[in-house]
C-alpha positions in Angstrom: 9.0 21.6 -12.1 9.6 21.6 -8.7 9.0 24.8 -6.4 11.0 27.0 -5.1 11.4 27.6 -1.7 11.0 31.3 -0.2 10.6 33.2 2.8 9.4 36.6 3.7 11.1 38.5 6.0 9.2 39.0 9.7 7.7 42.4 10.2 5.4 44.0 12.7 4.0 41.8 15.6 5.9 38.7 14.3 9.2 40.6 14.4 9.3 39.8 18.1 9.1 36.1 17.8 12.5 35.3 19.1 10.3 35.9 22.4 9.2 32.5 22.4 12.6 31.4 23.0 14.0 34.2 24.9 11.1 34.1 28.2 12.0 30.4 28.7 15.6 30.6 28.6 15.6 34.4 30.9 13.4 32.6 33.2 15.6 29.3 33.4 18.9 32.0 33.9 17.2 33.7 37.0 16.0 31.0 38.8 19.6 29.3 38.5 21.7 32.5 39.4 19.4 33.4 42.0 19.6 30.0 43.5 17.8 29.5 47.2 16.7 32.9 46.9 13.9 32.3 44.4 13.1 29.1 46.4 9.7 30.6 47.5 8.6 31.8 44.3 10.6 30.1 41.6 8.3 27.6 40.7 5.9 30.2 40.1 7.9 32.8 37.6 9.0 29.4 35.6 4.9 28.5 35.3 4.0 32.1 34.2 7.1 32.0 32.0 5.6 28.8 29.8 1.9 31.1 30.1 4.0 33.7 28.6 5.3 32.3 25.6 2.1 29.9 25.1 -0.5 33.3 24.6 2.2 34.7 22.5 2.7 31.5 20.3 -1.2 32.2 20.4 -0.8 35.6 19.0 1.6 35.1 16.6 -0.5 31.8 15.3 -3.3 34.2 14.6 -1.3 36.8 13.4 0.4 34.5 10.6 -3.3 32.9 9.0 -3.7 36.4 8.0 -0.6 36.3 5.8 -0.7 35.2 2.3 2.6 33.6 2.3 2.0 31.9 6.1 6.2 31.6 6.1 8.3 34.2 7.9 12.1 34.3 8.4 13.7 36.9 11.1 17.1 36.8 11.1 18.8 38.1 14.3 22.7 38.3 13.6 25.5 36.2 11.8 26.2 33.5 14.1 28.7 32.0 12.0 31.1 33.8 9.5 34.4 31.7 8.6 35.5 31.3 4.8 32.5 30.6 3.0 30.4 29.4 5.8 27.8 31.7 6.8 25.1 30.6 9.3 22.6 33.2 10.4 21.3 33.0 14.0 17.8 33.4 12.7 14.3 32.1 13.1 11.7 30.7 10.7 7.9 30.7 11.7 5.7 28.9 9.4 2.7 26.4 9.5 4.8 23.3 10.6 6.8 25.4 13.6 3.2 27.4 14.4 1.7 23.5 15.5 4.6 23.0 17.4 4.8 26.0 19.2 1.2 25.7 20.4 1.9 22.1 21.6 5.5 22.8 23.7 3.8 25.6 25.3 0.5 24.5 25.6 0.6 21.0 26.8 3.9 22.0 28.4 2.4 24.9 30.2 -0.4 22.0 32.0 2.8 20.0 32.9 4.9 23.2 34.6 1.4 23.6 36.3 0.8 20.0 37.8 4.6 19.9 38.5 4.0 22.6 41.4 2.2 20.7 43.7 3.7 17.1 42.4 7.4 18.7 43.1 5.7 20.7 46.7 7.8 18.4 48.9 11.1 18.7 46.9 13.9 20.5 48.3 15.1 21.1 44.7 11.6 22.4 43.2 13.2 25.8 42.2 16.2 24.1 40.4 14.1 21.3 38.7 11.6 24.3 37.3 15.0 26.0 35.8 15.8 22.8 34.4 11.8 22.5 32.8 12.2 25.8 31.6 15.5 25.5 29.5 13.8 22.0 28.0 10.9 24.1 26.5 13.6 27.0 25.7 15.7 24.1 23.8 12.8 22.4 22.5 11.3 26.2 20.7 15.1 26.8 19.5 15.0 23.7 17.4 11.2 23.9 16.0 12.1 27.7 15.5 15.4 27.7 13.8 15.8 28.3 10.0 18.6 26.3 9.4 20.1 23.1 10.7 23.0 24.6 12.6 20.2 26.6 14.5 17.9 23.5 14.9 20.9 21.4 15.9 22.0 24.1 18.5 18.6 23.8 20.4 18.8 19.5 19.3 21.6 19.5 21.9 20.1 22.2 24.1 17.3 19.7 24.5 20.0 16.6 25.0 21.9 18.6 28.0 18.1 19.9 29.5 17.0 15.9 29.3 20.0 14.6 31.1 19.7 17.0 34.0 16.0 16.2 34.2 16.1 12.5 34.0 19.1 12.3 36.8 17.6 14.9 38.8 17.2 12.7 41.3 20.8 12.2 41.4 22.0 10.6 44.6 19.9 7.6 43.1 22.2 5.6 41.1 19.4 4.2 38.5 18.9 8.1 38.3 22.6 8.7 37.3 22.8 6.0 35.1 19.5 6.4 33.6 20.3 9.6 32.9 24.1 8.8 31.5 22.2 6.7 29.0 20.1 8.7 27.4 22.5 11.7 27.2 25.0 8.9 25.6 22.6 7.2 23.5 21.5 10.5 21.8 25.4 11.1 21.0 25.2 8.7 18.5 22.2 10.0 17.2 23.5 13.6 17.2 26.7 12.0 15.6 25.2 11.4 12.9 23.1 14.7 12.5 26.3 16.9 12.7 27.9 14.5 10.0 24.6 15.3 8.0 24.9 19.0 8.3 28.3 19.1 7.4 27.8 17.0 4.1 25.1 19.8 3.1 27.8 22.8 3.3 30.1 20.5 1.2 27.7 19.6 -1.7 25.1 22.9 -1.2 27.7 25.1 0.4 24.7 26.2 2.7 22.6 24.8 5.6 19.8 27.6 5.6 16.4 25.4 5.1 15.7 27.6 1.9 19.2 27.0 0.1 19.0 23.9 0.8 16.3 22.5 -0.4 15.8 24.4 -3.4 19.6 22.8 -3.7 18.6 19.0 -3.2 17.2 18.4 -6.6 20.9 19.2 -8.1 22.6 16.6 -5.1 23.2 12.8 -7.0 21.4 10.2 -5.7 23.7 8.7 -3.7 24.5 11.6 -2.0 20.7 12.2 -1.5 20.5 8.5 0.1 23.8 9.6 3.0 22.9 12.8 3.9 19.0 11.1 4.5 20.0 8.1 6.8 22.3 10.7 8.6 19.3 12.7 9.1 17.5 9.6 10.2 20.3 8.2 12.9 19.8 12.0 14.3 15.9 11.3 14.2 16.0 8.3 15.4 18.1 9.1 18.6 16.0 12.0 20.0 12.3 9.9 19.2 13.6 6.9 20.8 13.1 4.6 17.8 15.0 1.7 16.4 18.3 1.1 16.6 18.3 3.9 19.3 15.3 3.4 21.7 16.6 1.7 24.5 16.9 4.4 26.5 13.8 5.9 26.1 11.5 3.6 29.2 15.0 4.0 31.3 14.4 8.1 31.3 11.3 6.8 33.5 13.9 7.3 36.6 13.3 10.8 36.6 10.0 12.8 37.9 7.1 12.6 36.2 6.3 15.9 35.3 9.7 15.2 33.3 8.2 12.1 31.6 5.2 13.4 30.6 7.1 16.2 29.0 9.7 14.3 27.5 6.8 11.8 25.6 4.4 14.1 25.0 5.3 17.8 23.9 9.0 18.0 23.5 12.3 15.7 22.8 10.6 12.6 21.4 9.0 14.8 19.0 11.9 16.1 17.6 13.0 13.2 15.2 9.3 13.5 13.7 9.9 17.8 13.4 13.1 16.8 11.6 11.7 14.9 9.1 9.0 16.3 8.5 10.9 19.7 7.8 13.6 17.7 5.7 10.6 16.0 3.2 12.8 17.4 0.1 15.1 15.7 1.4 13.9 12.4 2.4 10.6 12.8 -0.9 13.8 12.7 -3.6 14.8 9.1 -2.6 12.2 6.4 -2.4 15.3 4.5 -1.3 15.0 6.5 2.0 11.6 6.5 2.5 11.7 3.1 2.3 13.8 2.8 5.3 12.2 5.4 7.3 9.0 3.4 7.2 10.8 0.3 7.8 11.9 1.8 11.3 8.7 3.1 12.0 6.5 -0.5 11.4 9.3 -2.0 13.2 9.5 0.1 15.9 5.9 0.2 16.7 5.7 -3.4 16.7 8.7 -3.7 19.2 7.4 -0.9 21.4 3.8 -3.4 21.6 5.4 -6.0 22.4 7.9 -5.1 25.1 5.1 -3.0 26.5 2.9 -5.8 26.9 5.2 -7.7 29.5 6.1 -4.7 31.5 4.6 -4.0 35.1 6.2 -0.6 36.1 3.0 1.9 34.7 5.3 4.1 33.6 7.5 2.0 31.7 4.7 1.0 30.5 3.5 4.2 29.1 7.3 4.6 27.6 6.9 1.8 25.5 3.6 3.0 24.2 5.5 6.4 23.5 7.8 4.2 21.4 5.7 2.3 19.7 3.2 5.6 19.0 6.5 7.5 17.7 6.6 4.3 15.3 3.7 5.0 13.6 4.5 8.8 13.1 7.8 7.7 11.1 5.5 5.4 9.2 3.2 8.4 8.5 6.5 10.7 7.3 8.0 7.7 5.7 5.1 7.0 3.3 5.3 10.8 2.3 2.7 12.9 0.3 -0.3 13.9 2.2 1.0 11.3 4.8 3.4 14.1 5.9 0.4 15.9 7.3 -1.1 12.4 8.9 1.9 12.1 10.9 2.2 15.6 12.1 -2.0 15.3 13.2 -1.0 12.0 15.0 2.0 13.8 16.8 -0.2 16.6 17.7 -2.9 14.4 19.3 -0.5 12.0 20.9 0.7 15.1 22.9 -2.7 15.4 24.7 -3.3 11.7 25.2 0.2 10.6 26.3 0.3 13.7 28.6 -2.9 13.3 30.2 -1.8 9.2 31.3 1.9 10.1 32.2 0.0 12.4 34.6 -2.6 10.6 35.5 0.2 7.3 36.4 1.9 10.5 38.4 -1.6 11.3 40.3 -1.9 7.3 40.6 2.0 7.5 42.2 0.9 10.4 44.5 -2.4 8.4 45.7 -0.3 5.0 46.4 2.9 6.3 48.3 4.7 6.1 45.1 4.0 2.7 44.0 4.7 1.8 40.2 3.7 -2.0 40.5 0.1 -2.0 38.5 -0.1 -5.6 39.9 0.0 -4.3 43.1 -3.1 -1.6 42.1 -6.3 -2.7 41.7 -9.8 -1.1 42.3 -8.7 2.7 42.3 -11.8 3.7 40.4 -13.5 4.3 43.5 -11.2 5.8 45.4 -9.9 8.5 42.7 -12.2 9.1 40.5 -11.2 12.2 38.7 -7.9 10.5 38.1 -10.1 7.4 37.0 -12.5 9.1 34.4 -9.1 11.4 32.6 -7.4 8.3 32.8 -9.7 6.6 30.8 -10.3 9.1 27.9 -6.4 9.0 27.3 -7.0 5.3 27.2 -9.7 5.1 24.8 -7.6 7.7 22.6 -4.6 6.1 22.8 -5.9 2.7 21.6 -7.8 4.4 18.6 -11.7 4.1 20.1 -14.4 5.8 17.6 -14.7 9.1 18.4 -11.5 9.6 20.8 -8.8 11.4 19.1 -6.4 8.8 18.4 -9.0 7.3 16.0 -9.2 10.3 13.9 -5.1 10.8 13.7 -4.1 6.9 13.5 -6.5 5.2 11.6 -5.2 7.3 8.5 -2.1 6.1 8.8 -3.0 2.8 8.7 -5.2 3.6 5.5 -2.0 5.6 4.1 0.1 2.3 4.5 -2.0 -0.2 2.7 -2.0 2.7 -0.3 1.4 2.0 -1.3 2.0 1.1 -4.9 3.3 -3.4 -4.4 3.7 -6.0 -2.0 4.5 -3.1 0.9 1.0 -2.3 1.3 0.7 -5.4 2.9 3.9 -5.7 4.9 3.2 -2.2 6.7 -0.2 -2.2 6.7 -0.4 -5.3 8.2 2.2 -3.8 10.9 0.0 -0.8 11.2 -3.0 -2.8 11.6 -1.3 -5.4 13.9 0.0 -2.6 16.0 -3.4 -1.1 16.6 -4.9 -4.5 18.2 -1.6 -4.9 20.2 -1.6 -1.2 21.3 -5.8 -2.0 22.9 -4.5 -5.1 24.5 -1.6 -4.1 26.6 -3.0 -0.4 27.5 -6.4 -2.4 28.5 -4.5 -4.5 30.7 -2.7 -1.4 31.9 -5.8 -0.2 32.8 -8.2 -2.7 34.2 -4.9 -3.7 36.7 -4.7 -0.4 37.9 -8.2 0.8 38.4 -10.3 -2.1 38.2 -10.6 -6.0 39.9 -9.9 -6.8 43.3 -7.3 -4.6 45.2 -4.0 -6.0 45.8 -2.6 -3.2 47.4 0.6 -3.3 49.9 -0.2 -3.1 53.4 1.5 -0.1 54.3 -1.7 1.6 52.0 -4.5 1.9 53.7 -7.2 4.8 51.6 -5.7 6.1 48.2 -6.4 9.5 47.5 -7.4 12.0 45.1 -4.5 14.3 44.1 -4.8 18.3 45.1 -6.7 20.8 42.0 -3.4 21.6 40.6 -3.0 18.4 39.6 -6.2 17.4 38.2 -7.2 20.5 36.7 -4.4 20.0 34.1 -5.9 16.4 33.3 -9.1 17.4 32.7 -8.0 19.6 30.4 -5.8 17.3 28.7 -8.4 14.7 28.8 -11.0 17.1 27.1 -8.1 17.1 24.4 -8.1 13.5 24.5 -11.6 13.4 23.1 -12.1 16.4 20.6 -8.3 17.0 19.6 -8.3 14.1 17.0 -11.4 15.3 15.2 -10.6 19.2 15.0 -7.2 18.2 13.9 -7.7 16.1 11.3 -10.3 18.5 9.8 -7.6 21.6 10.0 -4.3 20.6 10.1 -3.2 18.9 7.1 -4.9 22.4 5.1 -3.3 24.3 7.4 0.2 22.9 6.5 0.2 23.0 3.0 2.0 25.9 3.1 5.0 24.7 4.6 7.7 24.4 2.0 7.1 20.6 0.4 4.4 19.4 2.1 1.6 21.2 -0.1 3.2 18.8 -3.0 0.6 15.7 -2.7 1.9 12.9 -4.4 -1.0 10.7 -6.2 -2.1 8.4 -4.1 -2.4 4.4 -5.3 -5.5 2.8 -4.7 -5.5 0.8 -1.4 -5.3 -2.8 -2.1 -8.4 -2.6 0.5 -10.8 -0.3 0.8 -11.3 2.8 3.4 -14.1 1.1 4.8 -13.0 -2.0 5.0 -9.3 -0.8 7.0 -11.3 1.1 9.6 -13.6 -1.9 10.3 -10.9 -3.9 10.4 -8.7 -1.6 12.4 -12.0 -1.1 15.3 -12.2 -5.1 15.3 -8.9 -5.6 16.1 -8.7 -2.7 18.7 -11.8 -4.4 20.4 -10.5 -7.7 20.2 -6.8 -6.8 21.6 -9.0 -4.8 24.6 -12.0 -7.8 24.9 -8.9 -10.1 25.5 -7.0 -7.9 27.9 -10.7 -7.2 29.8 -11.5 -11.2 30.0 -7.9 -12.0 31.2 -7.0 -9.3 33.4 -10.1 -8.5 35.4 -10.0 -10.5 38.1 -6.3 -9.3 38.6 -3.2 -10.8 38.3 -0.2 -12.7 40.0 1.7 -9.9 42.4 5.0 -12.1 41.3 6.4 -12.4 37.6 5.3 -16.2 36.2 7.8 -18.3 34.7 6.9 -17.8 30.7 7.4 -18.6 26.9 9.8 -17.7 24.9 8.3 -14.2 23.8 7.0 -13.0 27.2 10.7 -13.9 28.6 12.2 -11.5 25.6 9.7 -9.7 25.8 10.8 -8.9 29.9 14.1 -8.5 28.8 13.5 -5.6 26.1 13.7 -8.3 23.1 17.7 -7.7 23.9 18.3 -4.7 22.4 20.0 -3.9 26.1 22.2 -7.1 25.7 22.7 -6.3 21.9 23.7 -2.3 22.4 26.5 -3.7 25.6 27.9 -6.1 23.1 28.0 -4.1 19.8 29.1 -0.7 21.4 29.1 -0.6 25.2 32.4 -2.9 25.4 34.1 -1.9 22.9 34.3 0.9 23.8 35.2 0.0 27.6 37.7 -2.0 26.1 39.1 1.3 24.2 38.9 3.6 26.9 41.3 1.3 29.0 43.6 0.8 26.4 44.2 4.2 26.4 44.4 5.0 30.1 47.0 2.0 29.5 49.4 4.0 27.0 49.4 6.9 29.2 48.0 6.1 32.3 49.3 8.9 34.4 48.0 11.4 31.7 44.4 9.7 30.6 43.5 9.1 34.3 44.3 12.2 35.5 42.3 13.9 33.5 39.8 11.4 33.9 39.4 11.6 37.5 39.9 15.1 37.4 37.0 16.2 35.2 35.1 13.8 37.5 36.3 16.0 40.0 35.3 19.2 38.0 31.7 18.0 37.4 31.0 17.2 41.3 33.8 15.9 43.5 32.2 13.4 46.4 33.2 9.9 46.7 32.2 6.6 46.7 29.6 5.0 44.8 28.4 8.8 43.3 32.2 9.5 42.0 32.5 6.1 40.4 29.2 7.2 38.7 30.7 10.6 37.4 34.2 9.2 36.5 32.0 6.4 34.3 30.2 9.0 32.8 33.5 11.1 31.9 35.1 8.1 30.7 32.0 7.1 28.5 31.4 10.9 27.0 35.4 10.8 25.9 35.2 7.6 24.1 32.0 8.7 22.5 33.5 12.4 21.6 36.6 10.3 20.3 33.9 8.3 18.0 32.5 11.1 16.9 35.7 12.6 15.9 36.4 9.4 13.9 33.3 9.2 11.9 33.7 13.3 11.0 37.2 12.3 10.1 35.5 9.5 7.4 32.9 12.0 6.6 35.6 14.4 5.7 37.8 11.9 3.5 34.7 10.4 1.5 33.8 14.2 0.6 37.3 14.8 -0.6 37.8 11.1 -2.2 34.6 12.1 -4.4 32.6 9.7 -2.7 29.7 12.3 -1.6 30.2 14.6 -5.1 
């Protein structure tokens, strides 16, 4: 009998949750209506407004393990009330939006921190802190939400904050169109969310969490199997996996403050949350499953690869992001207790990946803003501090007994070869293969950049050590590299049970190897894949690209995907947009040229960026519109009944 799903209402102290969202978002407001006023002090108020909401997500954590039922709903006020559609604009705080909470605003309140001095010489610090602050205000929205209208109100509040983050460096046109991808790539994604959500009011008549999944069991299978890979297209968009990951490294354009909270506590994350608080959903149809781990194995091993031939450190770090995000989807793809696996290995990832995206940032600052790691080499004795956090993330990331990524990923790998046939093999071999790739390109990563001969440009004379602000935050995060794994895996998974469906363990198969064998097997491939990287990278490497195989030349070139996504979708709909603006030329290109007007006049190479970007936004609204249209008819046709 399967178990219903109910919530108690929010009394007392965790009456004032909506908080969390509201001190962000108030914050964010000032600082952009006050504009060069708050230029002084800005930074500041959007730093204490991230403490803020971190010691109350603190407090409100505490105050909900003393509940019995650990699962309160506050509802604010109807936001929606049209026929029968009625969406309340209210929030839902239980185990699996507690862990998030803590990580946006505690991992994000280190990044707001290290951002001051990293952003010190930036004419637009004041702005880029408003911009921060609606990104964790978005980000707590959609964790916080308790129902998918609410969760895909702060989905796009999170796609609008990213865009304006990635291009903040505007007047760069890799900024602008870095930035234009992502915020056009995630339409598709988002596409396919909204479809989702509106295929649950027509079968459920509902989209509160509750309703629906108590609702699910009743859907047909088919319907089930839709509404899931809708879900999953949404997923898929904001964590940067397959089909959708391509612009993921690209987002590197922006600051790095903004990468490190992009990868590590907020958007990529998302598409993990969203399955994770879906599992009715996606645990009724093996089917789906099926495919969500598909995309995970695949997208880890395509994130290992790529990564492998890049030389930018960040990109690097993106492709890692990509690949790591893989093996989360693997984790909520398997289901069961794997649920709980993925959401320890999110949770771990978040210290890890934050403490190298700002470490690369404090290599940036010590180099003059070099990105080159062939042209590194040797910084261990010159930044130290930067060296030593550095390295824990590395030793985490890679899954090294006792850093935390060996306690959160190693138990995915054991949950893959536990599935029931042939699969075990298929993705635990990915798993496993993934973990020796993962130790040979982030060794490489780091042995160019902080050890071997230097090969530094000549305009660098003595790297440096970045200011307190900036290291403080990674020690922190690199303490968190080396504990969080352990104290997670011993807590959370408990912790969550009471979050609606993932308390129901399914019985796991035995492994077709055994727990002891998989980890030794897992820690001799990771020192293998980081032996090999050691011997071949420590004497340094070439400063100019080699010619190269096969692989390594697809590899450099993103396996593709890039040439793949301009064929598939990037000319047609080029080719669409013009044949409009040729059936009414006058009307389409006036508008055209006019919203590119609206959004910031100029001329030149910056208005051909906006007027591509207006152009590219209609022809994916006019998409969108098509496929609700289709969405529409196969409800009516039956199709979906």
């Amino acid at each position: 009998m399967e178990e219903t799903v109910q919530y108690a209402g929010a009394t007392g102290l965790l009456g004032s949750v909506w908080l969390l969202v509201a001190i962000p978002l108030v914050s964010a407001a000032i600082l952009l209506l006050l504009g060069r006023r708050a230029d002084r002090w800005g930074h500041w108020l959007g730093v204490a407004a991230i403490g803020a909401a971190f010691v109350l997500g603190l407090t409100f954590f505490f105050q909900l393990r003393g509940l019995e039922n650990k699962s309160v709903e506050l509802s604010l006020w109807d936001f929606i009330a049209v026929g029968d559609l009625r969406v309340d604009f209210g929030l839902l705080f239980d185990p699996l939006a507690a862990v998030f909470v803590l990580l946006i605003t505690g991992v994000g309140f280190l990044i707001h921190l290290y951002a001051v001095e990293y952003m010190a010489h930036d004419a637009g610090r004041r702005r880029f802190f408003a911009y921060f602050n609606l990104f964790v205000a978005a980000m707590l929205l959609l964790v916080l939400g308790n129902n998918y209208v609410m969760l895909y109100f702060g989905w796009e509040g999170v796609g609008l904050a990213s865009y304006l983050l990635i291009s903040f460096w505007y007047e760069r046109p890799s900024a602008a169109t870095a930035g234009k991808k992502a915020f056009l790539m995630n339409r598709v994604g988002d596409a396919g969310l909204a479809i989702g959500i509106f295929i649950m009011f027509a079968t459920l008549g509902t989209t509160q969490y509750d309703e629906v999944f108590n609702g699910v069991g009743a859907l047909a299978g088919p319907t089930v199997l839709v509404l899931g890979l809708l879900l999953l297209l949404g997923a898929t968009g904001k964590s940067g996996q397959f089909p959708l990951q391509a612009w993921l490294p690209d987002a590197m354009e922006g600051p790095t403050p903004v990468s490190a909270l992009i990868h590590a506590a907020t958007m990529v994350t998302a598409g993990v949350y969203l399955i994770a608080r879906s599992n009715p959903i996606f645990s009724a149809n093996s089917t789906l499953q099926l495919v969500v781990v598909s995309v995970g194995a695949l997208t880890l091993l395509i994130g290992c690869i790529i990564g492998a031939a890049k030389d930018d450190i960040k990109r690097v770090l993106a492709w890692s992001t990509v690949s790591q995000i893989g093996y989360m989807f693997l984790g909520v793809g398997l289901g069961g207790g794997a649920y709980a696996l993925a959401i320890v290995h999110l949770l771990a990832h978040g210290f890890f990946k934050a403490n190298m995206f700002l470490g690369a940032g404090s290599v940036m600052h010590g180099m003059k803003d070099q990105v080159d790691i062939r042209r590194f080499g040797g910084l261990s004795k010159y930044m130290k501090i930067t060296w030593l956090t550095f390295m824990m993330g590395w030793l985490a990331i890679i899954g090294m007994f006792p850093f935390s990524g060996f306690f959160s990923k190693e138990p995915i790998i054991v949950a893959a070869f536990e599935r029931a046939d042939w699969t075990a093999w298929l993705f635990g071999g990915a798993a496993l293969l993934g973990a020796g790739l993962t130790a040979f390109y982030m060794t490489r990563l780091f042995v160019l950049t902080f050890h071997g001969p230097k090969r530094w440009t000549e305009d660098i004379e003595h790297p440096h050590e970045s200011p307190a602000l900036m290291t403080i935050p990674l020690v922190l995060l690199a303490v968190g590299s080396v504990g969080a794994g352990f104290l997670l895996a011993t807590s959370v998974p408990d912790w969550l049970t009471a979050t609606a469906g993932l308390g129901a363990h399914e019985e796991a198969h035995e492994a077709v190897l055994s727990h002891a064998v998989i980890t030794v097997l897992s820690l001799l491939v990771t020192v293998l894949g980081a032996g090999l990287a050691w011997f071949l990278f420590r004497a340094g490497t070439a400063t100019a690209p080699q010619p190269a195989g096969v692989l390594v030349t697809a590899a450099r070139r993103n396996l593709y995907t890039d040439a793949v996504n301009e064929a598939v979708f990037e000319k047609p709909g080029i080719f669409l947009t013009r044949a409009l603006v040729f059936l009414d030329n006058r009307g389409v290109d006036g508008l055209v040229n006019g919203l590119a007007a609206a959004v910031g006049g100029g001329s030149g190479r910056l208005r051909r960026l906006q007027t591509g970007f207006v152009r590219s936004y209609a022809t994916s609204i006019l998409a969108g519109a098509l496929l609700v249209m289709a969405a529409f008819l196969a409800v009516q046709a039956g199709w979906l009944a």
